[in-house]
C-alpha positions as CSV (number, residue, x, y, z in Angstrom):
1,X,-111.2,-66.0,21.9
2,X,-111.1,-64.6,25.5
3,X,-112.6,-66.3,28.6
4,X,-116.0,-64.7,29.6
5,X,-117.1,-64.2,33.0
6,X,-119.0,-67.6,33.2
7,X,-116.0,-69.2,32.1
8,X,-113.9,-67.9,35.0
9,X,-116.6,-69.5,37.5
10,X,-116.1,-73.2,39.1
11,X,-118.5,-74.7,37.4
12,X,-120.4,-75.7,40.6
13,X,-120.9,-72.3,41.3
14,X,-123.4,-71.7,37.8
15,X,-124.9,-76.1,38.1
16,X,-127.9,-75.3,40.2
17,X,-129.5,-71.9,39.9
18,X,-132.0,-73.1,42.3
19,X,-129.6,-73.3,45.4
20,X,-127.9,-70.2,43.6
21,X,-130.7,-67.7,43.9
22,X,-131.6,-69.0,47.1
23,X,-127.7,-67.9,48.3
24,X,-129.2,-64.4,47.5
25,X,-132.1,-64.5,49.6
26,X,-129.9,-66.2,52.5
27,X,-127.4,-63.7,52.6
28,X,-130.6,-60.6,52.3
29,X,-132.2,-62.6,54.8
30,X,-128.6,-62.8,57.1
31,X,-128.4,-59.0,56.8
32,X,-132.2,-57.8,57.7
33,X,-132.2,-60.1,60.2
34,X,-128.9,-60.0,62.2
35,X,-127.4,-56.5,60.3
36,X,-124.7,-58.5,59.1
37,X,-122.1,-58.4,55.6
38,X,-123.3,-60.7,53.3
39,X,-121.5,-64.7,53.4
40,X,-118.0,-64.7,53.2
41,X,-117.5,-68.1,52.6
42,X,-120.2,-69.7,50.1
43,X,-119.9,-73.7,48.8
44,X,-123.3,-73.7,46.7
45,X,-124.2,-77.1,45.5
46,X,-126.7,-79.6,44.1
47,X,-126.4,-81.9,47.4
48,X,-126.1,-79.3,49.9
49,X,-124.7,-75.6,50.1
50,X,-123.3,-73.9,53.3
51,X,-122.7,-69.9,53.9
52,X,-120.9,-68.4,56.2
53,X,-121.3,-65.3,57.6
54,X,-119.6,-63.3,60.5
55,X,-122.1,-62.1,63.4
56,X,-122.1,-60.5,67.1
57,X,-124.2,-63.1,68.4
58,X,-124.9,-66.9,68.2
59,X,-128.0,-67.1,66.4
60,X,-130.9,-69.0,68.8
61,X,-132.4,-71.9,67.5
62,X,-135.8,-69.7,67.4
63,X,-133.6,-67.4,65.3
64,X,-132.5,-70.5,63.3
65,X,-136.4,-71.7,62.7
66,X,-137.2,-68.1,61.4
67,X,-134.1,-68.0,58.9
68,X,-136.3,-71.2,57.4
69,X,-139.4,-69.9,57.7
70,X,-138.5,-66.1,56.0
71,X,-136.5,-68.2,53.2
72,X,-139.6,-70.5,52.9
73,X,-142.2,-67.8,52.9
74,X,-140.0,-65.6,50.1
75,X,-140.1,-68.6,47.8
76,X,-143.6,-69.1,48.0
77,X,-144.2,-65.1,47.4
78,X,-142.5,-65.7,43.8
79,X,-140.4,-62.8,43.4
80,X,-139.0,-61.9,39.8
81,X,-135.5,-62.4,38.9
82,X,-134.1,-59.8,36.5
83,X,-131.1,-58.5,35.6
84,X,-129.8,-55.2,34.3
85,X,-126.5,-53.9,33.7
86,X,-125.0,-51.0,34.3
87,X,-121.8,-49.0,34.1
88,X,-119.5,-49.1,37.3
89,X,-120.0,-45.5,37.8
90,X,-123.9,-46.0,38.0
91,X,-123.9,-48.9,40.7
92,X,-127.0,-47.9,43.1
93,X,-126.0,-47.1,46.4
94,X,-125.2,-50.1,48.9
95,X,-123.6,-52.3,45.8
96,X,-120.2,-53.4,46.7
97,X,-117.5,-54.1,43.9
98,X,-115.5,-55.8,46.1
99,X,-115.9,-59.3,45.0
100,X,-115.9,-58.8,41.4
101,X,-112.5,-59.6,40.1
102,X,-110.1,-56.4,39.1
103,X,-110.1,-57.4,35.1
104,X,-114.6,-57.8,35.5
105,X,-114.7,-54.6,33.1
106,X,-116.8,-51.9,32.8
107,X,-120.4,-53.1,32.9
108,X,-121.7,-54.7,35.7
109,X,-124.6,-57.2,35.6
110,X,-127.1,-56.9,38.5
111,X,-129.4,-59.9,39.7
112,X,-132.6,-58.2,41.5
113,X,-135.2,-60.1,43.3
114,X,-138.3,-58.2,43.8
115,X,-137.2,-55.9,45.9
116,X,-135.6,-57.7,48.6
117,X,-132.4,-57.8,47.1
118,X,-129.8,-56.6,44.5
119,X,-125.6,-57.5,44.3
120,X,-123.7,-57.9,41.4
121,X,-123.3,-61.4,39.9
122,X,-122.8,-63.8,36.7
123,X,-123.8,-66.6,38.2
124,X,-127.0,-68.7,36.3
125,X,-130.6,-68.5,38.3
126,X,-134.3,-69.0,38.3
127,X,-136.6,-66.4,36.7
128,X,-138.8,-66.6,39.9
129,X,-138.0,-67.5,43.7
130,X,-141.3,-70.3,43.2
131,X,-138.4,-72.1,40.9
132,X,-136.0,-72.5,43.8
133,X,-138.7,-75.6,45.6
134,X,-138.2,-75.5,49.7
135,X,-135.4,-74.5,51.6
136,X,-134.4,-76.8,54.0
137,X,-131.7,-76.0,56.8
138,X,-129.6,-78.8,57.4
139,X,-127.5,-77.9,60.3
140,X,-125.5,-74.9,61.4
141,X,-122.4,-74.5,63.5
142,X,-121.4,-71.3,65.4
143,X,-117.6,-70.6,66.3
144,X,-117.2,-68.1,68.9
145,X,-113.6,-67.1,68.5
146,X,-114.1,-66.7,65.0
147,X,-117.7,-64.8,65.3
148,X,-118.9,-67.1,62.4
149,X,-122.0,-68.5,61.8
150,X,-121.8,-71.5,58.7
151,X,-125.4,-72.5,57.8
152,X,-125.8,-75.9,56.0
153,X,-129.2,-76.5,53.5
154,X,-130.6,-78.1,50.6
155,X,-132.9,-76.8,48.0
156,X,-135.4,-79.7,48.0
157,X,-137.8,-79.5,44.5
């Protein structure tokens, strides 16, 4: 029997589809805010998660406070969370492949929520953002030769 896509994932990655749907409205969040790709560097856990994302400027701590506030106030709006799949060759426009592994096949599954976001993933999640609980931002660290901004949190429910 051949290893399905949930299979090939750390298992840490598909434990807590709280703090897993909330990486999804982070990284939308990252991009309308600070017109940024999404995290390059994402440790999503029961305890604590951080994302890292590369930026042009170190985020303020105002900036910081609304990163909170916009994740807060999208959990409390209760978005949907569906899925759909489609064919590689009828990804909507803006969907990048380029994390999906080169063997992923075919058919691509799409996590939307509401619509504030859409990417490609396998990973397990809520069926509404009011599942996630309160975002809480832990800490974050900027490096300025590397242009990165990590941002620590919990998912508190």
């Amino acid at each position: 029997m051949g290893q399905t896509d949930l299979d090939i994932l750390d298992e840490r990655e598909v434990s807590f589809p709280p703090a897993h749907t909330a990486e999804h409205l982070l990284n939308q969040t990252m991009i309308r805010l600070f017109g940024c790709e999404r995290s390059y560097n994402a440790h999503i856990e029961r305890k604590k998660s951080k994302m890292s994302f590369r930026l042009d400027r170190k985020p303020s701590r105002q900036d910081e406070k609304m990163i909170e506030q916009e994740m807060n106030r999208l959990i409390d709006e209760d978005l949907p969370v569906t899925f759909e799949f489609v064919s590689r060759d009828e990804l909507p426009e803006g969907i990048s492949l380029e994390r999906l592994p080169d063997d992923a096949g075919d058919t691509v599954r799409l996590v939307r929520i509401g619509d504030y976001d859409v990417c490609p993933c396998i990973g397990k999640h809520v069926r509404s953002t009011a599942q996630i609980g309160r975002f809480e931002m832990l800490g974050t660290n900027w490096d300025e030769h590397e242009r990165s901004f990590r941002v620590r949190f919990k998912i508190i429910q």
